[in-house]
VOLO-563794 format. One record per residue: y, z, x of N, C-alpha, C in turn; residue in one letter. Coordinates in steps of 0.001 Angstrom, whole numbers, padded with zeros to 6 digits, always signed. Atoms other than C-alpha are relative to their C-alpha. Layout:
REM VOLO-563794
YZXYZXYZXA/...
//
This chain:
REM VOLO-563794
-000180+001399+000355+021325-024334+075613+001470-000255-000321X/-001539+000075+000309+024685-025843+075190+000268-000205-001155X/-000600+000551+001545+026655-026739+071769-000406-001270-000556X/+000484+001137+000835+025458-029091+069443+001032-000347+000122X/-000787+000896-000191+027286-032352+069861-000264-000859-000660X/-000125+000997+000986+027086-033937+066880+001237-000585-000384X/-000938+000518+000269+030598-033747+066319+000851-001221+000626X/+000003+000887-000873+031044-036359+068682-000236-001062-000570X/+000543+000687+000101+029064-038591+067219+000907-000572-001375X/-001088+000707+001373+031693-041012+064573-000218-001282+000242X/+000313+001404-000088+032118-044711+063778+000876-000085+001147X/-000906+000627-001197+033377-046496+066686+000404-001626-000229X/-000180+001242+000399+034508-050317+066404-000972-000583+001414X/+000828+000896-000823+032418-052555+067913+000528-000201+001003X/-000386-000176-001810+034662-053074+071534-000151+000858+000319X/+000105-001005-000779+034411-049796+072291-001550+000514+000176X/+001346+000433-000449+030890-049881+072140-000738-000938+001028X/+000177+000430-000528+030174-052362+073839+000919+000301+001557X/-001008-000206-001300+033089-051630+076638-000881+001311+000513X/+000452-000594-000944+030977-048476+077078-001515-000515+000718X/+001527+000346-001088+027629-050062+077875+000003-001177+000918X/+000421+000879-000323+028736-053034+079659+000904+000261+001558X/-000885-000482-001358+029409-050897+083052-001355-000471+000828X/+000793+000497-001300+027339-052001+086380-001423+000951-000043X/+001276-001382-000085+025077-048270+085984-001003-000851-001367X/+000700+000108+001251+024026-049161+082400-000804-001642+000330X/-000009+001538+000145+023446-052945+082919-001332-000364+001004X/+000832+000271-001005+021717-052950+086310-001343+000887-000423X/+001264-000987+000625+019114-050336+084318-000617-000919-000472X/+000473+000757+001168+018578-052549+081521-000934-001399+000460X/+000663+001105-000516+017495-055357+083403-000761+000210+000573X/+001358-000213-001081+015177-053308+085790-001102-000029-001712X/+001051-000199+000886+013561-052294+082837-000724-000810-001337X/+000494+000850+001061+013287-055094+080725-001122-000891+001199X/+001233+000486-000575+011324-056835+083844-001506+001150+000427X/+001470-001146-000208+009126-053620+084473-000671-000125-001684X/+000649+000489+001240+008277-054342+080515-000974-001129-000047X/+000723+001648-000171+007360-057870+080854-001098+000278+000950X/+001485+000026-001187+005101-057414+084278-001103+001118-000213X/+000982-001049+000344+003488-054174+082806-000691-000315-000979X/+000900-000139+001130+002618-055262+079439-001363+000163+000299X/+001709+000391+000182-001111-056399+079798-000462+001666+000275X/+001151-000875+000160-002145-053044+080686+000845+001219-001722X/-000013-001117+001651-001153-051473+077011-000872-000575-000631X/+000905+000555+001379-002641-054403+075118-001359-000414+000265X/+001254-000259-000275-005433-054990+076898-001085-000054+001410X/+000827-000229-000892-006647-053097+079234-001350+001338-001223X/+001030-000250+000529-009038-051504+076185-000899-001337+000315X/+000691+001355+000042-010231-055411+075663-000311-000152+001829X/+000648+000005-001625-010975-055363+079534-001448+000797+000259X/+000923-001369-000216-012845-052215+079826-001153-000336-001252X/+000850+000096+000905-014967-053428+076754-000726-001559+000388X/+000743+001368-000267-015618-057127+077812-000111-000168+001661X/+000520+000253-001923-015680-057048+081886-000808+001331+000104X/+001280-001540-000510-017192-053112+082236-000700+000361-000906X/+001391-000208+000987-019452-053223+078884+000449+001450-000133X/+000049-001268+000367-017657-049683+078229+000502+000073-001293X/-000139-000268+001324-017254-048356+074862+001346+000361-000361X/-001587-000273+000276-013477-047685+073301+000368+001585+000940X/-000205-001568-000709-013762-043755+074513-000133-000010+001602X/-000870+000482-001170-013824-045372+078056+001140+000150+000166X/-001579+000565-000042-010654-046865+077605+000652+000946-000314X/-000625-000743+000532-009474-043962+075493+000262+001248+001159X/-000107-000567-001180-010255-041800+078784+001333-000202+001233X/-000747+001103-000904-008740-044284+080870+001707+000784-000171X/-001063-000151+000641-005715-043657+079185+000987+001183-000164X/+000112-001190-000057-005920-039997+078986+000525+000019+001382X/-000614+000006-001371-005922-040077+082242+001431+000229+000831X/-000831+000443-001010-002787-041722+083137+001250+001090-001285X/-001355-000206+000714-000890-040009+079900+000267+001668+000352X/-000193-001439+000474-001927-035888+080369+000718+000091+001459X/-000431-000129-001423-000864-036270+084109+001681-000579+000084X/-001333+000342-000058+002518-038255+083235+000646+000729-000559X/-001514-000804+000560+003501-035523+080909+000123+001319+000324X/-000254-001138-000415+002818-032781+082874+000537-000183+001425X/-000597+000365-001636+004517-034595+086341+001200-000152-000891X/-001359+000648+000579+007462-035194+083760+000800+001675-000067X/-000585-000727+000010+007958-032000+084036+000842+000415+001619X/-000791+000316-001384+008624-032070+087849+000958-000905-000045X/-001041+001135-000474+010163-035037+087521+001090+000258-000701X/-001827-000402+000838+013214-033190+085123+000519+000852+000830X/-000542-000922-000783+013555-031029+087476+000105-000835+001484X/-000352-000207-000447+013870-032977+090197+001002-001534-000050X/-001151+000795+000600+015887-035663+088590+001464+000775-000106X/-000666-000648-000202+017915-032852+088230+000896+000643+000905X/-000469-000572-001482+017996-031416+091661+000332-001275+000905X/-000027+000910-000748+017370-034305+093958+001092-001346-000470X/-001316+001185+001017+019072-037200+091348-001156-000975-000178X/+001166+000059+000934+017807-039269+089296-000551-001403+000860X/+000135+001517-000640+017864-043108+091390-001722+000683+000615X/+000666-000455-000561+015628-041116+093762-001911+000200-000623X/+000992-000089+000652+013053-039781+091413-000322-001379-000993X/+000130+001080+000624+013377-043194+089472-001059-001185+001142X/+000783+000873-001270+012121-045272+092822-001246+000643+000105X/+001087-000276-000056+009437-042724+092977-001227-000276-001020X/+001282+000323+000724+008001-043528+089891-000518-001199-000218X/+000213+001699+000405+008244-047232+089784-001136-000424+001344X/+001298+000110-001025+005422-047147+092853-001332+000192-001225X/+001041+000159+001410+003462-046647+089811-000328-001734-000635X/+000305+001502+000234+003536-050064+088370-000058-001031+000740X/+000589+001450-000931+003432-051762+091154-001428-000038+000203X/+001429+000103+000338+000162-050805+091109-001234-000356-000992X/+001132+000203+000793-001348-051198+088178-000559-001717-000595X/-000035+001352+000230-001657-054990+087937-001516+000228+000939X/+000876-000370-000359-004577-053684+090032-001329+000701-000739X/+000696-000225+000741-006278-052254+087055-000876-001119-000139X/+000183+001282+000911-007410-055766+086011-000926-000670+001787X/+000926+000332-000852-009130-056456+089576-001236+000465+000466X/+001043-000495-000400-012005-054101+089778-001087-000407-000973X/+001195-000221+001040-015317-053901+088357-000644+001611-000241X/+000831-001505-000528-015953-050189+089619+000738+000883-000857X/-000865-000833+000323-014917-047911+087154+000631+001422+000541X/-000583-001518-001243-014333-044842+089687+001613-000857+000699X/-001082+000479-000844-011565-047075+091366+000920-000318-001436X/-000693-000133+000480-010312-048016+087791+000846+001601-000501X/-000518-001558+000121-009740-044239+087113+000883+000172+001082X/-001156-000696-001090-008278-043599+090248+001776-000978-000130X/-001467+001067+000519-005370-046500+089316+001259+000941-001145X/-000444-000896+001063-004904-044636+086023+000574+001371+000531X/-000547-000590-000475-004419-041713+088037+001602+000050+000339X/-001263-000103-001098-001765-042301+090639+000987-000850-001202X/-001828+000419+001051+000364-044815+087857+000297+001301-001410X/-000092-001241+000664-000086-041346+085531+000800+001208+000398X/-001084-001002-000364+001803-039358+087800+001077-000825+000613X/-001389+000751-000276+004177-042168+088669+000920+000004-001226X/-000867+000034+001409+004746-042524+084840+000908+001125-000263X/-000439-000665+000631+005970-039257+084435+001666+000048+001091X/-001344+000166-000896+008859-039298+087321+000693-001173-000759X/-000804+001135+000476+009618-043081+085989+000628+000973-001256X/-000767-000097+001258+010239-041844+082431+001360+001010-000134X/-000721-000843-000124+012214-038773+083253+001472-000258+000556X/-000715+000418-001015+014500-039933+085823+000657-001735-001291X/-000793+001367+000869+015259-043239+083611+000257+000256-001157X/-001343-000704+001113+016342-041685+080334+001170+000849+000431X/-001081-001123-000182+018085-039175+082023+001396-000697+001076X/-000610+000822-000730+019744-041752+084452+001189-000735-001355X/-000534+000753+001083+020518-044035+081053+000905+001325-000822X/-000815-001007+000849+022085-040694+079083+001342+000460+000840X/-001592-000539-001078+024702-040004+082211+000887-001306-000119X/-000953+001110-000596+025509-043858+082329+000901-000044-001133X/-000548+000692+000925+026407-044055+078605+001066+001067-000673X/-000585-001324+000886+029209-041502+076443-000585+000021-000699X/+000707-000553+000896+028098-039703+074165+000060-000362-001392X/-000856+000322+001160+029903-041173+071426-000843-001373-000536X/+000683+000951+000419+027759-044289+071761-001213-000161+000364X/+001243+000173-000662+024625-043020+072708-001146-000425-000908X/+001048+000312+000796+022751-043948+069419-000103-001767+000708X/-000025+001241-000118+023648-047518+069878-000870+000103+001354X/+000036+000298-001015+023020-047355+073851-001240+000443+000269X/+001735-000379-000098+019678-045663+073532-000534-000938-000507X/+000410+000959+000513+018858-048413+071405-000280-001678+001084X/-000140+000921-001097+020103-051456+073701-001314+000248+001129X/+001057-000425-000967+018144-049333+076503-001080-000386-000403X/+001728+000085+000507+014509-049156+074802-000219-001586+000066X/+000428+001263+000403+014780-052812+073569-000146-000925+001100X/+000061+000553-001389+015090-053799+077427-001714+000138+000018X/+001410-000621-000781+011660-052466+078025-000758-000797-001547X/+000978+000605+000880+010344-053318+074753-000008-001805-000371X/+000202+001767+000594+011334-057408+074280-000903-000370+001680X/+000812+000621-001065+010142-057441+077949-001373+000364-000244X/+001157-000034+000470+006926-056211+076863-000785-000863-000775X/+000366+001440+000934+006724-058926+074161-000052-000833+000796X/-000032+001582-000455+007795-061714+076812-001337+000206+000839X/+001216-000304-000943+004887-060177+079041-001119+000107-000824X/+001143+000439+001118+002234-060589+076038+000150-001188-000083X/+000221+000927+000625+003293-063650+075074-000544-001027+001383X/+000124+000823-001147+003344-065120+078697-000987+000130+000954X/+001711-000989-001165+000745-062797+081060-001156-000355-000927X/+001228-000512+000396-001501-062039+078743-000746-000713-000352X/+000819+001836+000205-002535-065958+077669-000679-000111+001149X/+000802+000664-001508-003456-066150+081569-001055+000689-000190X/+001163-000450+000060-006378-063676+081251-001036-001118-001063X/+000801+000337+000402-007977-065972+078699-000444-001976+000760X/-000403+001312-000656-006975-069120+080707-000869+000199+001299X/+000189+000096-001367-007154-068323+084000-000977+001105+000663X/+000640-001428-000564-008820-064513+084471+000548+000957-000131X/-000737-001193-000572-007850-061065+084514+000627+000208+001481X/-000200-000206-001679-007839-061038+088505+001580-001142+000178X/-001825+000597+000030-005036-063825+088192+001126+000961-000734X/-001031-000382+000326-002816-062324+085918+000204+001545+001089X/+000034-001160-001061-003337-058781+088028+001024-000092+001278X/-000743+000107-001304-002168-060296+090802+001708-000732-000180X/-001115+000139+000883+001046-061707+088846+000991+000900+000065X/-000581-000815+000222+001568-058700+087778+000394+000821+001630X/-000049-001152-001388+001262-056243+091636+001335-001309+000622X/-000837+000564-000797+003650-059460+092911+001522+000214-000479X/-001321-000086+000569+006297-059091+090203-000034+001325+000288X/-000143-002013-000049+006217-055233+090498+000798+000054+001538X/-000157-000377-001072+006805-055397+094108+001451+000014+000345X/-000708+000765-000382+009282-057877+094531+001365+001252-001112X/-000651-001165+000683+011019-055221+091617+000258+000850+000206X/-000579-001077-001138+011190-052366+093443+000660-000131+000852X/-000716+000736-001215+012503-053899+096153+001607-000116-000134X/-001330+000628+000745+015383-055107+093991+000962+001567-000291X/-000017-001173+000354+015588-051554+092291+000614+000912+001311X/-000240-000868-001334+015905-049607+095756+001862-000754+000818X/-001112+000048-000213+018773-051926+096475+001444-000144-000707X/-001190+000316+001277+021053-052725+093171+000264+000725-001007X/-000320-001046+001314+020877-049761+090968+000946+000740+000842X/-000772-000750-000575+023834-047697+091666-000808+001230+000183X/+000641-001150+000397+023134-043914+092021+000313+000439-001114X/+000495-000708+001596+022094-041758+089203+001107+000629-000497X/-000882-000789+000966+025001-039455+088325+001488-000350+000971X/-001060+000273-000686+028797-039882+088851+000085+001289+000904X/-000329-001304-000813+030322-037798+091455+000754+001312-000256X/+000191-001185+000841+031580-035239+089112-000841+000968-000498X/+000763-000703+000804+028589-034083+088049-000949+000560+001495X/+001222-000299-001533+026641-034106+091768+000172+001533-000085X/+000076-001645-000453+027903-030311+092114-000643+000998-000395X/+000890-000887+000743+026138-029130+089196-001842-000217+000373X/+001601+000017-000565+022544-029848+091134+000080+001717+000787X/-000123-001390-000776+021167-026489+091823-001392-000207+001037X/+001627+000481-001162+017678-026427+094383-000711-000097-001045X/+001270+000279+000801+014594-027755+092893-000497+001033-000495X/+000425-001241+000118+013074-023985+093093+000388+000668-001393X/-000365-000138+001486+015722-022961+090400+000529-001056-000613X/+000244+000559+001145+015569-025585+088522-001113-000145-000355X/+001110-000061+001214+012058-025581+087735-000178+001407-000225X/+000001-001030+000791+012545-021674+087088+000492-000296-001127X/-001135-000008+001420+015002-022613+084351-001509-000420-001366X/+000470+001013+001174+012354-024457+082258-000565+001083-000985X/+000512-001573+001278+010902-020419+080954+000898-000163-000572X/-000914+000160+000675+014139-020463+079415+000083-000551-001051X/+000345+001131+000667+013756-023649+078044-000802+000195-001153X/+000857+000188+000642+010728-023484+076429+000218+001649-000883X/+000128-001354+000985+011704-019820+074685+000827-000336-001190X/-000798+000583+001196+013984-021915+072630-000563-000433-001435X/+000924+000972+000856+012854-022714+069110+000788-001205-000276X/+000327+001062+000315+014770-025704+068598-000482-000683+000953X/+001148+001052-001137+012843-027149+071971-001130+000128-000724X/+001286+000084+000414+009874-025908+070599-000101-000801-001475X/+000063+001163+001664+010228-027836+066778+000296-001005+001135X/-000071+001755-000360+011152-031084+068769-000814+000025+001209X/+000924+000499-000398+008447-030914+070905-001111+000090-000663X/+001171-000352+000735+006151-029988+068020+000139-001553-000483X/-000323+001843+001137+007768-033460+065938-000675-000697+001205X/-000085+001337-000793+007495-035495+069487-001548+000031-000151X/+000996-000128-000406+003813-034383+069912-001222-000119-001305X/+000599+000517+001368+002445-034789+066044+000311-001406-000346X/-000219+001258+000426+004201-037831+065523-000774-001491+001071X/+000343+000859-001038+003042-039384+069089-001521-000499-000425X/+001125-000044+000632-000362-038718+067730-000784-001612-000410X/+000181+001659+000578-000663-041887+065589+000475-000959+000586X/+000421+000850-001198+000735-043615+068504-000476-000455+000472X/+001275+000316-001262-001912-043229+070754-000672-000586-001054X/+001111+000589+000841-004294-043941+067808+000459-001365+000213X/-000217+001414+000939-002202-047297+066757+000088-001124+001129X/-000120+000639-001053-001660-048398+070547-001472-000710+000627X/+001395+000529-000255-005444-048305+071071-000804-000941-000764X/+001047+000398+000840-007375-048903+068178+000707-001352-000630X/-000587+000861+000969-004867-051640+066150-000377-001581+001164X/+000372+001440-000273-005027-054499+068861-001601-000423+000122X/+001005-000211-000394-008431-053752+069533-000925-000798-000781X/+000506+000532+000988-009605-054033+065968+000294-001686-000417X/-000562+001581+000134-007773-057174+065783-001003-001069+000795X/+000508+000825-000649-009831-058265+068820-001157-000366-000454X/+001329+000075+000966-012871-057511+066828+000361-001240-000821X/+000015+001173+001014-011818-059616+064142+000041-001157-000002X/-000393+001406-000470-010906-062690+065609-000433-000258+001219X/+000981+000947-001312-012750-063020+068929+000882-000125+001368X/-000153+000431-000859-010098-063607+071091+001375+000984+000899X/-001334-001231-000345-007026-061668+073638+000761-000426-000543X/-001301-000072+000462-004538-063498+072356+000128+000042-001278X/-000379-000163+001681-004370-062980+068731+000198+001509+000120X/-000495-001098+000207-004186-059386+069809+001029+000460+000687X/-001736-000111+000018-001545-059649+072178+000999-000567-000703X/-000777+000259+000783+000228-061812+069596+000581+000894-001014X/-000323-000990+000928+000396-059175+067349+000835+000946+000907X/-001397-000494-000763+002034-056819+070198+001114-000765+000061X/-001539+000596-000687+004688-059390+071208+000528+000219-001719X/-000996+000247+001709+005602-059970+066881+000208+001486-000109X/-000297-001791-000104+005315-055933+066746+001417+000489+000550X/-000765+000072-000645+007777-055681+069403+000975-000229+000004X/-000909+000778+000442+009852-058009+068591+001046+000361-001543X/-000870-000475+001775+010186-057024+064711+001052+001373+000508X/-000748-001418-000312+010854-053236+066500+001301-000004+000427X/-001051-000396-000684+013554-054028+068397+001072-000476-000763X/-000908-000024+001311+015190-055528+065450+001015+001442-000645X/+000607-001164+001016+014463-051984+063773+000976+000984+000993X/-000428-001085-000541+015869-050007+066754+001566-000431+000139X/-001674+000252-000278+019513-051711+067271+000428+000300-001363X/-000632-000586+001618+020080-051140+063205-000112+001519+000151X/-000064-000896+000219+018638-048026+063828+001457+001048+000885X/-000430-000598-000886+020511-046689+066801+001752-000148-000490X/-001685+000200+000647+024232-047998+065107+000105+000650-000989X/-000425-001249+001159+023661-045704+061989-000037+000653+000718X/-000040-000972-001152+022855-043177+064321+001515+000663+000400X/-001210+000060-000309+026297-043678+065695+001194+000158-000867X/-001116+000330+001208+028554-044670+062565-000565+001156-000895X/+000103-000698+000749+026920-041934+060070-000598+001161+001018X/+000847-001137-000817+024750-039202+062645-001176-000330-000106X/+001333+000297-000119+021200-038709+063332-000945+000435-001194X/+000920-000467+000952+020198-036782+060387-001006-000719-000752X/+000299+000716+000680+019516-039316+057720-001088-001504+000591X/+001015+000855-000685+017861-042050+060223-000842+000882+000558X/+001263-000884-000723+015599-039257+061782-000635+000133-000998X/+000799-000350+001099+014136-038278+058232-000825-001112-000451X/-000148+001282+000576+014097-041979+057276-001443-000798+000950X/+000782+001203-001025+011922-043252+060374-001275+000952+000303X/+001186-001081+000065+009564-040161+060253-000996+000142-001308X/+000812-000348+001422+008479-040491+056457-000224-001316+000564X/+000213+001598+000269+008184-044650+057160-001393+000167+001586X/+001768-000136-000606+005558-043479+060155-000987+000416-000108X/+001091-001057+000573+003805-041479+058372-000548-001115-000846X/+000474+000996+001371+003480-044142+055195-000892-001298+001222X/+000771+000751-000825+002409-046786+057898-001451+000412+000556X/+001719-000885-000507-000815-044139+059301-000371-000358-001230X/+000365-000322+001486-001065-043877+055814-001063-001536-000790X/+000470+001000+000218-001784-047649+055049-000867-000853+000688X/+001499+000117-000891-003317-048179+058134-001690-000047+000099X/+001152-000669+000945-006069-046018+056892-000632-000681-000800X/+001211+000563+001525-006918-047588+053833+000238-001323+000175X/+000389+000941-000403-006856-050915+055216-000019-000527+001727X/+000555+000672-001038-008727-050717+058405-000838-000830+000200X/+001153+000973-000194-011110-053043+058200+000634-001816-000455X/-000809+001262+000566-008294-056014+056681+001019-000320+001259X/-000951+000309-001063-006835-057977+059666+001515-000407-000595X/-001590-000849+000311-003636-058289+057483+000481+001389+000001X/-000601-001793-000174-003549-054691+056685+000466+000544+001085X/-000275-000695-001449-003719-053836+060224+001061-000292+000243X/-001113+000430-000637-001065-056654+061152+001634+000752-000599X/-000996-000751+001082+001425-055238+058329+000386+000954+000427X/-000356-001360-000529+000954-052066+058751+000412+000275+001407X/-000314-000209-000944+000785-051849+062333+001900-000535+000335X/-001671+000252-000580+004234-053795+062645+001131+001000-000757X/-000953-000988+000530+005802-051236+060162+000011+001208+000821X/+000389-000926-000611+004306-048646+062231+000871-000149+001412X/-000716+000152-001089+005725-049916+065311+001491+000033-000029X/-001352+000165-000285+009272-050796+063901+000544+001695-000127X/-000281-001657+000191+009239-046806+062414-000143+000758+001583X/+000515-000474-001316+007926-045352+065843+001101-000510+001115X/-001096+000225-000734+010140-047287+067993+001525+000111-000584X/-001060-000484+000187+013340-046340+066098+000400+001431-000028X/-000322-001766-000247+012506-042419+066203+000271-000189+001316X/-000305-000293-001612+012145-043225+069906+001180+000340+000234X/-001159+000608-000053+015451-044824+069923+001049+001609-000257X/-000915-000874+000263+017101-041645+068261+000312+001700+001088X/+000355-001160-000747+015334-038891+071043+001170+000126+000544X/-000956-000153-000888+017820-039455+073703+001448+000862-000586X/-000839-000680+000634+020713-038379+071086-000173+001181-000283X/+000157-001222+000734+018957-035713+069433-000120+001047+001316X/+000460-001632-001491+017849-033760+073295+001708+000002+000527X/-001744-000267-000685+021927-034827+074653+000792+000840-001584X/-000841-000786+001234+022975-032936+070959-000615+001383+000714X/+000880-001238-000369+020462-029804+072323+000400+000103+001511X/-000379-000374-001068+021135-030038+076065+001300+000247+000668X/-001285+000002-001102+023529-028804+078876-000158-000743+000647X/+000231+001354-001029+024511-031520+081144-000963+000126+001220X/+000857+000165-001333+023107-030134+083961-002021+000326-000298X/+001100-000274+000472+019416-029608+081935-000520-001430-000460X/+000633+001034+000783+018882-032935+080525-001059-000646+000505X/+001411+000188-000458+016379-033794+082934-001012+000415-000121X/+001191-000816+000514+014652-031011+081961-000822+000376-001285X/+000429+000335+001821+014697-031717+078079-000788-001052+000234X/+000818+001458+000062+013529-035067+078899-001490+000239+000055X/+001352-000499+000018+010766-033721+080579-001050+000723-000458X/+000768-000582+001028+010000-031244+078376-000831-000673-001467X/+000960+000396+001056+009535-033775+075437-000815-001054+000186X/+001454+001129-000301+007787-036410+077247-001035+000841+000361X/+001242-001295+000268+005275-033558+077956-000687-000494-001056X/+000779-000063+001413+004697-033431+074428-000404-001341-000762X/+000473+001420+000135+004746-037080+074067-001186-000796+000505X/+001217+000407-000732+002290-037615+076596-001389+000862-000393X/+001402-000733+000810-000260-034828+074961-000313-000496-001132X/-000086+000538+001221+000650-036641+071820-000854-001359-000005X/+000902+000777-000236-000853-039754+073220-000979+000218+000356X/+001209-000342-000605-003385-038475+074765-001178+000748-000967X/+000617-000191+001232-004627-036942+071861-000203-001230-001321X/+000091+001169+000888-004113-040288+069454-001347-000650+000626X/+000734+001129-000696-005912-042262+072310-001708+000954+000134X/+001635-000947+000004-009254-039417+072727-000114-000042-001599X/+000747+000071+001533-009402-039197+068821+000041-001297-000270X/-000420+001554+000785-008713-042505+067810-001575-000999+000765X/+001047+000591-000394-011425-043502+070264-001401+000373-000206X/+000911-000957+000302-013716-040918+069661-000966+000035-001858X/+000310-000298+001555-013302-040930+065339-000386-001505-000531X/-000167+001082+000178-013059-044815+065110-001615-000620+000070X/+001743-000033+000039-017410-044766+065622+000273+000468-001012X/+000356-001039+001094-017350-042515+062797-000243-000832-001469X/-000579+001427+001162-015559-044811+060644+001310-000613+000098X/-000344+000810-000475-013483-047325+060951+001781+001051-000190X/-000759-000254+000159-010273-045669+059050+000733+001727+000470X/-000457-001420-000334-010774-042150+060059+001170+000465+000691X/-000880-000271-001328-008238-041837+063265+001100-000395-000908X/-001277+000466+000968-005495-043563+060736+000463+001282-000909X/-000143-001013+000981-006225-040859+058027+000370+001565+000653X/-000239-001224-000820-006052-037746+060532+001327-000288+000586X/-001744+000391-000564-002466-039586+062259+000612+000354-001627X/-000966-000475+001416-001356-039245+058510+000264+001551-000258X/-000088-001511+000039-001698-035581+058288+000962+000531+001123X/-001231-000086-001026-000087-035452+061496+001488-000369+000151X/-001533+000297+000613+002923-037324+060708+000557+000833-001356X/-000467-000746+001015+003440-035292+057463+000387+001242+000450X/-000314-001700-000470+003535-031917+059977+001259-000397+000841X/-001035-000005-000808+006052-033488+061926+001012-001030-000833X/-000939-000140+001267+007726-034716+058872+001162+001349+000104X/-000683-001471+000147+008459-030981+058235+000844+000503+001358X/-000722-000540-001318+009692-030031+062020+000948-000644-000109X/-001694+001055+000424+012116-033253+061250+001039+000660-000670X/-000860-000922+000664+013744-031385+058750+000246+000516+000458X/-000461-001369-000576+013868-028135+060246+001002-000394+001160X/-000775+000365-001116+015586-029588+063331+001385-000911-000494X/-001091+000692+000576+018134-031812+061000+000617+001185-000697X/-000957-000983+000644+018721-028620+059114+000650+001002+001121X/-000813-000890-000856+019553-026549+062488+000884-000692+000788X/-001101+000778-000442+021676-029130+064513+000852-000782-000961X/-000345+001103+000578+022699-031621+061998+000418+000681-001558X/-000236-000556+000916+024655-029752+059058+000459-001237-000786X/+000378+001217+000830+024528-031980+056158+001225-000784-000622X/-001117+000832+000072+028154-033043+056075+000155-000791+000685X/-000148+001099-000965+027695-034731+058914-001135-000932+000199X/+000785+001235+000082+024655-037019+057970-001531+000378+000603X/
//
C-alpha cells in the first residue's frame, strides 16, 4: 500500500478550492450524476411500496429484491476496480450506467420473476457504475481538496435524488407507476447517450502507463485484502452500512404505513436528502481545513445515536422522521469522507481496487440491513433499529483503530 497522505491534507482558501473542482473532468461528472440521481430515485423509495401494493408481497420480497441487486454489485465492484484500473475508468463507467437505464422498468411488470431479473442485471451494472465513478472523481480532483470535492461529488447524486422524489415520485400516485417507469427508461437513455459523448476520459495521460492487464490486476487484490488497515475499513464500511440497508427500507416504508400515502414517504427522502447534503459540504471542508480524524469519529458515534433512537421510537411517525433525517445527514457525511480516507491508504495505480474492495463491503452491508430489517421488522417493529445499533457501536471501534493508524492525532 502506498504512504499515508494525510499530510497533504491543510486549509486551503476558498479559490483554490474551487479552481480545483471547476475543471471540465470534475464538472461534466457532477452533472451526469446529479441527473442519474433524479431519474433513479423512485426505485430506492419506493420500489418496497410497489412490491407491497401492486404484487401483494410482503417487505422480505422487497428486502430480496434488493439483495439481489446489492450482493451482485459488490461482488462485480470488484471486477469493476480492476478493470477501471486496467481498461479506464470512462469505459467501465458507460458499462455500468446500462444499468439504470433499465430499471425504470422495475415499475412496469406485474411478474415477479421478470422483476428479479431487472434487479439482477442493474446489480451487476451497479457495481462497475460505482467503482469506475469514484475512482474517475478521485483522479479528477487533488488531493489537497478531496474532502471538499468528495463532498460536492455525492451531493450531485444525492439533491438529484431529492429533485427525483419530489418530482417522479408524485406521478406514481397521480398518474401510475407504468408512467413514471417510462419517464424514468427515457431519461436514462437519452443520459447515456450524453455520457458516451461529453465526459472526457477517465485518467490524465500521465497516469495511462501505470495500467497493467486486467489478469494482474485482479491478482493484486490477495495482496490487498492481507492488509489490516483494508480489512478494519471494510469491517467499519460493512457494520455501519448495516443500518443503512435497515433505514433505506424499513423508515419510508413505515412512514407509508402511517399515513396511507407514496408521497409523504418520498417527502421524507427528498427533506432527508436535502438536510444531508447540507451535512456533507460542512462535513467534507473540515475534512480538508483540520483532517479526517475528528469528522470520521464524529459522524460514526451520530449514526449509531440515530439506530439508536430509531429503535425506541419506531412506531412514532416523528421519531422516525427525526431520527431518520439525523441518520441520513450522519451516514451521508461518513460517505462523503471514504474517498479521502481509501486515496490516504491507496497507490495511485490501486484505487480502483480500494474502491472496489469497500463497496464490496458496502454492498454486503446493505444487503444484510435490507434481509434483516425485512425479516426482524415482523418480529417487532423496533427490532432491526436495535440490532443496527450494536452494529454501529462495532464499527465505532474499527473508526478509531483506523484514525489511530493513519491519522496521528496532531493532525486531527
Amino acid at each position: 500500500m502506498g504512504d499515508h497522505k494525510e499530510s497533504a491534507v491543510r486549509a486551503l482558501p476558498a479559490p483554490s478550492i474551487w479552481s480545483d473542482l471547476l475543471n471540465r473532468r470534475f464538472v461534466t461528472q457532477w452533472v451526469i450524476s446529479f441527473c442519474n440521481g433524479t431519474l433513479t430515485a423512485p426505485t430506492n423509495s419506493l420500489l418496497a411500496i410497489y412490491v407491497e401494493s401492486v404484487l401483494h408481497r410482503p417487505p422480505i420480497f422487497s428486502a430480496g429484491l434488493r439483495a439481489s441487486l446489492l450482493v451482485l454489485g459488490g461482488l462485480v465492484s470488484l471486477l469493476g476496480g480492476a478493470l477501471s484500473d486496467s481498461l479506464g475508468r470512462k469505459q467501465t463507467y458507460l458499462l455500468g450506467l446500462t444499468g439504470p437505464v433499465l430499471s425504470g422498468f422495475m415499475f412496469f411488470s406485474d411478474s415477479p420473476a421478470i422483476l428479479v431479473a431487472i434487479c439482477v442485471y442493474s446489480g451487476i451494472c451497479w457495481g462497475f457504475q460505482t467503482t469506475a465513478s469514484q475512482s474517475y472523481m478521485m483522479d479528477a480532483v487533488p488531493g489537497r481538496s478531496l474532502g471538499f470535492g468528495a463532498a460536492v461529488y455525492f451531493i450531485g447524486f444525492t439533491l438529484g435524488n431529492s429533485l427525483g422524489n419530489l418530482v417522479l415520485a408524485p406521478l406514481s400516485d397521480t398518474l401510475g407507476f407504468r408512467t413514471m417507469g417510462g419517464i424514468m427508461v427515457g431519461g436514462m437513455a437519452a443520459l447515456f447517450i450524453g455520457t458516451a459523448f461529453l465526459l472526457p476520459g477517465g485518467r490524465p495521460e500521465g497516469l495511462r502507463s501505470s495500467r497493467g492487464t486486467f489478469r494482474k490486476t485482479m491478482g493484486n487484490y490477495s495482496g490487498m485484502f492481507r492488509q489490516p488497515i483494508v480489512l478494519r475499513l471494510m469491517g467499519m464500511q460493512y457494520l455501519r452500512t448495516c443500518y443503512w440497508g435497515v433505514a433505506t427500507l424499513l423508515i419510508p416504508l413505515l412512514i407509508f404505513r402511517a399515513t396511507g400515502t407514496n408521497t409523504a414517504a418520498a417527502h421524507y427522502t427528498a427533506v432527508s436528502l436535502i438536510i444531508a447534503a447540507c451535512f456533507q459540504m460542512a462535513a467534507g471542508r473540515l475534512c480538508d481545513r483540520f483532517g479526517r480524524r475528528r469528522p470520521l469519529v464524529v459522524a460514526i458515534s451520530a449514526v449509531t445515536l440515530s439506530a439508536l433512537g430509531a429503535a425506541l421510537f419506531a412506531r412514532s411517525y416523528i421519531g422516525l422522521y427525526v431520527f431518520g433525517v439525523i441518520g441520513a445527514a450522519s451516514a451521508w457525511s461518513l460517505s462523503t469522507m471514504m474517498p479521502g480516507v481509501m486515496n490516504d491508504i491507496a497507490d495511485e495505480e490501486e484505487k480502483g481496487r480500494i474502491v472496489g474492495a469497500t463497496h464490496l463491503a458496502w454492498s454486503l452491508g446493505m444487503t444484510s440491513g435490507n434481509l434483516g430489517g425485512g425479516w426482524l421488522v415482523e418480529i417487532y417493529t423496533g427490532l432491526p433499529f436495535y440490532v443496527a445499533t450494536a452494529f454501529c457501536a462495532l464499527a465505532s471501534v474499527l473508526a478509531w483503530g483506523i484514525c489511530q493508524r493513519i491519522y496521528p492525532k496532531r493532525q486531527g
